[in-house]
C-alpha positions as CSV (number, residue, x, y, z in Angstrom):
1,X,-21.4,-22.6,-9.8
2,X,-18.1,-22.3,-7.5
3,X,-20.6,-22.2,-4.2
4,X,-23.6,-23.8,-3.1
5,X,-26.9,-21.3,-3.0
6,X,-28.1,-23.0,0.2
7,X,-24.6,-22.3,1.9
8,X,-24.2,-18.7,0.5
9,X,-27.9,-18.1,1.8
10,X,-26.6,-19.3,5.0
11,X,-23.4,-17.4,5.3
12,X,-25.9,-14.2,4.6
13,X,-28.1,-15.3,7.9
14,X,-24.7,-15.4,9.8
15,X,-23.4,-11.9,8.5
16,X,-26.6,-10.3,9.1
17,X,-26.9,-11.5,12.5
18,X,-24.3,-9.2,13.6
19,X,-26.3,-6.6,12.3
20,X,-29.4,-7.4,13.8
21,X,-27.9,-7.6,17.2
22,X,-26.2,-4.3,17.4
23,X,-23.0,-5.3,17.3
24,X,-21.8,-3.4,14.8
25,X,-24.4,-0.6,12.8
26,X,-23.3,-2.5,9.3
27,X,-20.6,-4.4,6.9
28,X,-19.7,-5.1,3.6
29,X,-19.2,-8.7,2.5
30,X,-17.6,-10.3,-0.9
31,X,-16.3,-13.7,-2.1
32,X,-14.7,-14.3,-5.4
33,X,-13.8,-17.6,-6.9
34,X,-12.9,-18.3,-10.4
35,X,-14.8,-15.6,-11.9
36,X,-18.2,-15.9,-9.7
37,X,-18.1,-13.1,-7.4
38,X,-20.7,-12.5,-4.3
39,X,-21.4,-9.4,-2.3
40,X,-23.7,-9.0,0.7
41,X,-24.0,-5.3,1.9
42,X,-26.0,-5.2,5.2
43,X,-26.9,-2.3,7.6
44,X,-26.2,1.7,7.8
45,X,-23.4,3.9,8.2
46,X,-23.7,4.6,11.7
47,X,-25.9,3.1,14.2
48,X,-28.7,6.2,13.9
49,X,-29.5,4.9,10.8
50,X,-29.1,7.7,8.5
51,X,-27.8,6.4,5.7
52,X,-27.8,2.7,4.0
53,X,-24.3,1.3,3.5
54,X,-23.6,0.3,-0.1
55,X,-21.4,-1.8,-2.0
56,X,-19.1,1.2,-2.9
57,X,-19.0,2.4,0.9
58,X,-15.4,3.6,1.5
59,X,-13.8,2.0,4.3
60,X,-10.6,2.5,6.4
61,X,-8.7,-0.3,5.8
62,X,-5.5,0.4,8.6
63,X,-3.2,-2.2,7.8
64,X,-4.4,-4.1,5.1
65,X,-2.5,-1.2,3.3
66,X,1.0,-2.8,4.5
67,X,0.2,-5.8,1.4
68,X,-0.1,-2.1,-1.1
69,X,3.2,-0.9,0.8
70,X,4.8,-4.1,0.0
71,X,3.7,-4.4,-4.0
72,X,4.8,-1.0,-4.5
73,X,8.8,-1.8,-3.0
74,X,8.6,-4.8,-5.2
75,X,7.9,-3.0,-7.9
76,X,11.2,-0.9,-7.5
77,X,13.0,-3.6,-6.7
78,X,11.8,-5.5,-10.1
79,X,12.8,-2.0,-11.6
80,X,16.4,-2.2,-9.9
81,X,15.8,0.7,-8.2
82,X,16.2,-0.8,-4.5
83,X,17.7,-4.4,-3.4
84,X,16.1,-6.4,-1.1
85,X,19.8,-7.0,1.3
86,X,21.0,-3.6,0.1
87,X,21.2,-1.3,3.2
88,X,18.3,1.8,3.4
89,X,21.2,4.2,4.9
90,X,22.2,6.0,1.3
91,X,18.0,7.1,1.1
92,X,17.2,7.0,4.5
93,X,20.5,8.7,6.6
94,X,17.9,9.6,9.4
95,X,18.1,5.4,10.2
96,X,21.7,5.2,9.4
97,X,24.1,4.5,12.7
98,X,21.8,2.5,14.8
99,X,22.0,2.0,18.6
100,X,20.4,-0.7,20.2
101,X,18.2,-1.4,23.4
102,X,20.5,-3.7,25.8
103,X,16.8,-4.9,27.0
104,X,13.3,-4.3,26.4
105,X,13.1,-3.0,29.5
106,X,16.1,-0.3,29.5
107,X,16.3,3.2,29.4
108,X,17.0,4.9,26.2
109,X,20.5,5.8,26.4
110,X,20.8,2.3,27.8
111,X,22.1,1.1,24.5
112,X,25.0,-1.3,22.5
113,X,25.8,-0.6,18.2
114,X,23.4,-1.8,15.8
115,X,25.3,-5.6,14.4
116,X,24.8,-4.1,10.9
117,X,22.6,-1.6,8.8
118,X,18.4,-2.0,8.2
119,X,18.2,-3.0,4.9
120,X,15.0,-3.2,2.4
121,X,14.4,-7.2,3.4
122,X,14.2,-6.0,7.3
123,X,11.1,-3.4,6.5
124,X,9.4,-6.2,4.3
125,X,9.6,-9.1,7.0
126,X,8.9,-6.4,10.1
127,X,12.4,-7.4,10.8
128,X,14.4,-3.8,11.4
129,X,14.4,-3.8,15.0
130,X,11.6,-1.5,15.9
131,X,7.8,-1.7,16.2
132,X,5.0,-2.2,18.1
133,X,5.3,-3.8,21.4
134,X,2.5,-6.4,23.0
135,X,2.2,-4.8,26.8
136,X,0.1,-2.6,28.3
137,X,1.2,1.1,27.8
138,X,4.2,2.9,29.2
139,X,5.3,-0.9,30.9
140,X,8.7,0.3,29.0
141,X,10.2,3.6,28.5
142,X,10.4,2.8,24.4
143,X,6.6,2.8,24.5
144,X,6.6,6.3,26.1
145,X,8.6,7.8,23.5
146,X,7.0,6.0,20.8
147,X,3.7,7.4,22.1
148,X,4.6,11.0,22.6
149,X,6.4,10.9,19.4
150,X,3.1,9.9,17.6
151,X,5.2,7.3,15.8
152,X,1.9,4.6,15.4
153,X,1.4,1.1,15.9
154,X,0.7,2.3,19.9
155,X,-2.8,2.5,18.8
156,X,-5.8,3.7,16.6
157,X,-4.7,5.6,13.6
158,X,-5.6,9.6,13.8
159,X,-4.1,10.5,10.6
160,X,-4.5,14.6,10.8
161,X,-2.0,14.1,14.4
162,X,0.5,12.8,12.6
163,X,4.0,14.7,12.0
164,X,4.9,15.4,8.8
165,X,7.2,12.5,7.2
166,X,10.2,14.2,7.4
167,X,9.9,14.7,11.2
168,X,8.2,11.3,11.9
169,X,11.7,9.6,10.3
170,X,13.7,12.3,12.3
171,X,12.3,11.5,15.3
172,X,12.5,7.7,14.5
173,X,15.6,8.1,14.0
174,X,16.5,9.6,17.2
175,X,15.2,6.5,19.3
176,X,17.4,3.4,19.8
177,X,16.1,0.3,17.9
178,X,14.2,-2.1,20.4
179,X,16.4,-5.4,19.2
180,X,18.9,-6.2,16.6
181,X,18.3,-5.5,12.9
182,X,17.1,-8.9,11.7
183,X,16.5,-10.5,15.3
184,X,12.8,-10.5,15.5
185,X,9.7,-9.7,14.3
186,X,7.9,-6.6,15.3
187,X,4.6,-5.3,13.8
188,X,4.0,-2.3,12.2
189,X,6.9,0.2,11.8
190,X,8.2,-1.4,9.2
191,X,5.8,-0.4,6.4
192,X,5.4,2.9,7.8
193,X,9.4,3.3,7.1
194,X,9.1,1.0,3.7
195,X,6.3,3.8,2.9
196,X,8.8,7.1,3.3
197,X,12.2,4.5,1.5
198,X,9.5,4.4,-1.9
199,X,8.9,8.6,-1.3
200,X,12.7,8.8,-1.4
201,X,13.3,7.0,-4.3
202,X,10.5,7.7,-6.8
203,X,10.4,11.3,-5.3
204,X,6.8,10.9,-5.5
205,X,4.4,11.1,-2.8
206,X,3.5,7.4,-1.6
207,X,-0.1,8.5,-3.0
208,X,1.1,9.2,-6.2
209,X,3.5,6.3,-7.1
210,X,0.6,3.7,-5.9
211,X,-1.9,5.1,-8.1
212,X,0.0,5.5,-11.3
213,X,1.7,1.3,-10.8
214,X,-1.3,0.2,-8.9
215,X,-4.3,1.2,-8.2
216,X,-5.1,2.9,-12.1
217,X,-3.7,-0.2,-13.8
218,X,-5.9,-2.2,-11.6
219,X,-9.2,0.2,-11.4
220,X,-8.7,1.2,-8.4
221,X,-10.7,4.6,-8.4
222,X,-11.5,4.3,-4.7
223,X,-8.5,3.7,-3.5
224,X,-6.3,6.8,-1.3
225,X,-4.8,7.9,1.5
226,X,-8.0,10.5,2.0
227,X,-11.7,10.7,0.7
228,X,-11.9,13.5,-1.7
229,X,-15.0,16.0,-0.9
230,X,-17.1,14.7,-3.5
231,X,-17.3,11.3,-2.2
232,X,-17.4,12.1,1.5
233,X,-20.7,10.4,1.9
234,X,-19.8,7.2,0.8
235,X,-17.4,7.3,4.0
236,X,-19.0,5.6,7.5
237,X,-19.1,6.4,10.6
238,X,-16.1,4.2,12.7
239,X,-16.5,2.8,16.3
240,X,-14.1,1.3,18.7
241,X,-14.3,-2.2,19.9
242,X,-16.9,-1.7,23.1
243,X,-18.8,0.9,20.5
244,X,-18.1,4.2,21.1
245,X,-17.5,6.7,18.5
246,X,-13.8,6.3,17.3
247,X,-14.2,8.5,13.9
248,X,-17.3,10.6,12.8
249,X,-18.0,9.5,8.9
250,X,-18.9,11.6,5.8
251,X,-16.9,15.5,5.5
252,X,-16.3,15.4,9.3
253,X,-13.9,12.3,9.5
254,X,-10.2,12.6,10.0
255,X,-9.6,10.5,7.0
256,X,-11.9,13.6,5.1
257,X,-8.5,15.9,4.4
258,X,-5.2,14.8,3.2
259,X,-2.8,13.5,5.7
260,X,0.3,14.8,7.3
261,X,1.9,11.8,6.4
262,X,1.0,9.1,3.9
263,X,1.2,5.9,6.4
264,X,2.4,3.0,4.7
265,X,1.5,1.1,7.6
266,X,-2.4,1.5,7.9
267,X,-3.5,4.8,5.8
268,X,-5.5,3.5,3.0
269,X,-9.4,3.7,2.4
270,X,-11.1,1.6,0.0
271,X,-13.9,-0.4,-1.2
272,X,-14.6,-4.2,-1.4
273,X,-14.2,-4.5,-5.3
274,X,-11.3,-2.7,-4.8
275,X,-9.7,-4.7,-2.2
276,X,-11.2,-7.6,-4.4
277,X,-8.6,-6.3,-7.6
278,X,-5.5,-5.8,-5.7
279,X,-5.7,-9.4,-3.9
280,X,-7.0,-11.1,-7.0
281,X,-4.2,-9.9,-8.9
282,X,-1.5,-11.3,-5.9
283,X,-3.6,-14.5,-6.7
284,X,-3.3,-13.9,-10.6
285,X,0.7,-14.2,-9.6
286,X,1.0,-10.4,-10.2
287,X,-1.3,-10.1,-13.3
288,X,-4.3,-8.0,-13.1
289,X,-7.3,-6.8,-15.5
290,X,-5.3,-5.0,-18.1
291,X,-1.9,-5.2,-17.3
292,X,0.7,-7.2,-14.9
293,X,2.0,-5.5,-11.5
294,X,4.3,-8.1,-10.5
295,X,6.3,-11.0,-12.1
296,X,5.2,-14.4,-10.8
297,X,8.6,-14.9,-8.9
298,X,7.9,-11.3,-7.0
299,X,4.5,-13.0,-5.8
300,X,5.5,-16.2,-4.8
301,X,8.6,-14.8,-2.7
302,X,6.1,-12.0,-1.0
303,X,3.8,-14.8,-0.2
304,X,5.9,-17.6,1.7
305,X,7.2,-17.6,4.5
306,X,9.9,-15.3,5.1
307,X,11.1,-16.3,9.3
308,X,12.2,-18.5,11.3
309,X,10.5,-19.9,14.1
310,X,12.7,-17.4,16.5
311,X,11.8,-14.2,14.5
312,X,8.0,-15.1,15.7
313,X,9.1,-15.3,19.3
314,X,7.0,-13.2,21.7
315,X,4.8,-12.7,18.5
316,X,2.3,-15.9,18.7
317,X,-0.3,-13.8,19.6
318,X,-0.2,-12.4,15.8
319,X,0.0,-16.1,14.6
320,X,-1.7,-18.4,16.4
321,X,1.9,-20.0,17.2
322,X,3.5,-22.3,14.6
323,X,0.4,-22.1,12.6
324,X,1.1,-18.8,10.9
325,X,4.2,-16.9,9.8
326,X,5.1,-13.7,7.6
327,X,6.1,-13.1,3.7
328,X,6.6,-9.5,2.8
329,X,4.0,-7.3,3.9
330,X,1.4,-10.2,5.1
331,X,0.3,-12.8,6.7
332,X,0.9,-16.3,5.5
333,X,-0.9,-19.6,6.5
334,X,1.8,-22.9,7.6
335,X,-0.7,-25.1,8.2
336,X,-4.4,-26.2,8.9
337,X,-5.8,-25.2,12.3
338,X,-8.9,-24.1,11.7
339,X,-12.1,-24.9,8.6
340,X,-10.7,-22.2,6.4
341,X,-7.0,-22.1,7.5
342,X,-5.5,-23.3,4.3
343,X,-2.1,-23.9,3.6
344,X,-0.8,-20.8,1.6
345,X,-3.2,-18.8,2.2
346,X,-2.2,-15.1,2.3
347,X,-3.6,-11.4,3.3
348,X,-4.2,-9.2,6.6
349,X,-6.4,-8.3,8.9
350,X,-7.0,-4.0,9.8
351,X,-7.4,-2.8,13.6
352,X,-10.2,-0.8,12.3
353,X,-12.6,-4.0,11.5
354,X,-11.7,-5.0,8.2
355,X,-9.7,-8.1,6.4
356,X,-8.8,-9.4,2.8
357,X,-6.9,-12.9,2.2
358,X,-6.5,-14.7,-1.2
359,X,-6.6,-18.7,-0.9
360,X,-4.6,-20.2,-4.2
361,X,-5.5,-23.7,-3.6
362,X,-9.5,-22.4,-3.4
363,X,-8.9,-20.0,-5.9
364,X,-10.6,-17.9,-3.4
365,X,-10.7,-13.8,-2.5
366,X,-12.9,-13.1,0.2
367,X,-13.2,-9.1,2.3
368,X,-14.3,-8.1,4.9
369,X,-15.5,-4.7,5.7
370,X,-16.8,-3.0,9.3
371,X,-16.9,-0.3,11.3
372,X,-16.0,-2.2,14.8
373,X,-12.8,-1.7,15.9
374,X,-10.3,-5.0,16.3
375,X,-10.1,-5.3,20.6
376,X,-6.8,-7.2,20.3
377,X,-4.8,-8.7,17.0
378,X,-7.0,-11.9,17.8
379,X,-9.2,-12.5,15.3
380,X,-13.2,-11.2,16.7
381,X,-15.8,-13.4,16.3
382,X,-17.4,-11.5,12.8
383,X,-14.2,-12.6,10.8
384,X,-13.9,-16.5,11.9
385,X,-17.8,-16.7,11.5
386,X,-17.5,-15.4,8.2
387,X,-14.2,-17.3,7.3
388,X,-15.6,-20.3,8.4
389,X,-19.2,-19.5,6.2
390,X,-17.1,-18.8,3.3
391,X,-15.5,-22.3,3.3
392,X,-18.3,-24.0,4.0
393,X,-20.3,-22.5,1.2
394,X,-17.9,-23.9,-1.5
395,X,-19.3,-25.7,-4.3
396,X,-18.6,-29.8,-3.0
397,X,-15.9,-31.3,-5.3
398,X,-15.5,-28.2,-7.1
């Protein structure tokens, strides 16, 4: 036994508390060490109570597709297709010729020459120049034009109000850059342009290239940027943090029809075993069920730390200061500061109540599936109680 019965049986009080108290209508639970895998599926799809959620629910897992987004561009780059310090101008000319902010604050034709060109390592490490900015709304005219742009990371995903991807990098490309290419670390945008780059090369929809290198190798069936027709019931109902309805579920969800644009960032639905094969192969060091994805050395560069302490200034919201950092695509854990904060520990958490990390010294995968919407990119109370019941159900000296 990797985990103690009395513990697991405890963890399962704590998950179904949430539950019991309204505080969200249901979730999926499931942790995986060495082999033994446990799942707890508690509640209904919507708080009405019409249907039981199951193990296969489908959930919206926002940006835990950015660690997807970053295992396929590693698999072109293994392929020699793309270099990680090899500019994105030649695929992307839309980002080519950058102008820069002179301040946060400035208007947009307030603005100096980009130092040099984005390249593939920027859009890994969330290090091109441009994303998602921590104030509230319209504080600076960049947020304005993001916003009326519909450009993401300003807010919940609405998939069918996206642009098209051609216009989304158009108008991208007509904004300024908010700092320097490499300067800092800003959330989001990055995958969502690392997402249109893999279009461009494989000229394949984003879709289309993950499922034939990912998610079929892997047995992924549940896996898209959209719930087919057939499966629309297996989709629940989403609500925002304070509970209102965010998204209806089953054939009437905007994540029920195929998307304008394939967001790299945060467009993925899936299930916990499926979410369960994708990290357990990062853990595997790239190997999954029938075949490898990655070589070992892609995995162990994706997974450690990729900045400096100044690239995570203004960010220590995101990681809990000098406690966390970033690798390519996710999170990555520095150091202890907390029961299951282990060093080396890797994954991401989605706005839209869901998380997945992998734990090589544990051996560990654990997910994390809801339908309450994130308040803030701290952590809500559902995901440290059930964090810190994971960790405290391991087997002792095991």
């Amino acid at each position: 036994m990797q985990f103690s019965q009395v513990r697991l049986d405890r963890m399962r009080n704590v998950m179904a508390g949430f539950v019991e108290r309204n505080e969200m209508p249901g979730l999926v639970s499931l942790v995986s060490r060495r082999g033994e895998t446990h799942v707890d599926v508690f509640g209904h799809h919507e708080f009405e109570r019409r249907a039981s959620l199951q193990r296969d629910s489908i959930f919206r897992i926002a940006s835990i597709t950015k660690p997807v987004t970053a295992v396929a561009a590693m698999i072109l780059i293994e392929e020699c297709k793309l270099r990680l310090d090899e500019s994105i101008d030649a695929w992307l000319p839309e980002l080519a010729n950058r102008r820069v902010l002179k301040r946060i604050d400035a208007e947009l034709d307030d603005t100096v020459p980009a130092v040099r060109a984005i390249t593939v390592r920027d859009l890994l490490t969330f290090r091109m120049g441009f994303g998602s900015l921590m104030a509230p709304p319209d504080t600076y005219p960049i947020q304005r034009a993001i916003r009326e742009y519909k450009l993401g990371g300003d807010g919940p995903p609405k998939p069918l109000l996206a642009p098209s991807t051609d216009e989304w990098l158009q108008r991208l490309g007509s904004l300024p850059l908010i700092c320097q290419p490499g300067e800092r670390w800003l959330y989001h945008t990055g995958a969502d342009v690392l997402g249109v780059l893999i279009e461009r090369v494989t000229q394949r929809s984003l879709e289309t290239f993950m499922r034939e290198r990912i998610f079929e190798p892997l047995g992924m069936k549940d896996t898209g940027f959209h719930v087919p027709a057939l499966q629309a019931h297996r989709l629940p109902t989403s609500y925002t943090g304070s509970l209102a309805l965010f998204d209806a579920g089953d054939e009437k969800s905007d994540w029920s029809k195929p998307p304008p644009m394939q967001s790299g960032g945060g467009g993925l639905v899936s299930t916990a075993d499926d979410c369960l094969a994708f990290f357990q192969m990062l853990l595997d060091k790239g190997t999954g069920s029938r075949v490898r994805i990655l070589s070992r050395a892609s995995v162990e560069l994706m997974t450690s730390d990729q900045l400096l302490p100044s690239h995570r200034a203004g960010a220590e919201i995101f990681f809990k200061g000098d406690s966390e950092s970033w690798g390519f695509g996710m999170s990555v854990q520095l150091k202890r500061n907390d029961i299951w904060a282990t060093p080396g520990r890797f994954g991401w958490s989605g706005g839209l109540g869901t998380c997945a990390y992998a734990d090589p010294q544990e051996q560990l995968v654990g997910v994390l599936l809801t339908q309450r919407m994130m308040d803030s990119p701290v952590a809500p109370k559902v995901f440290n109680d059930f964090w810190t019941s994971v960790y405290q159900a391991l087997e002792d000296g095991s």
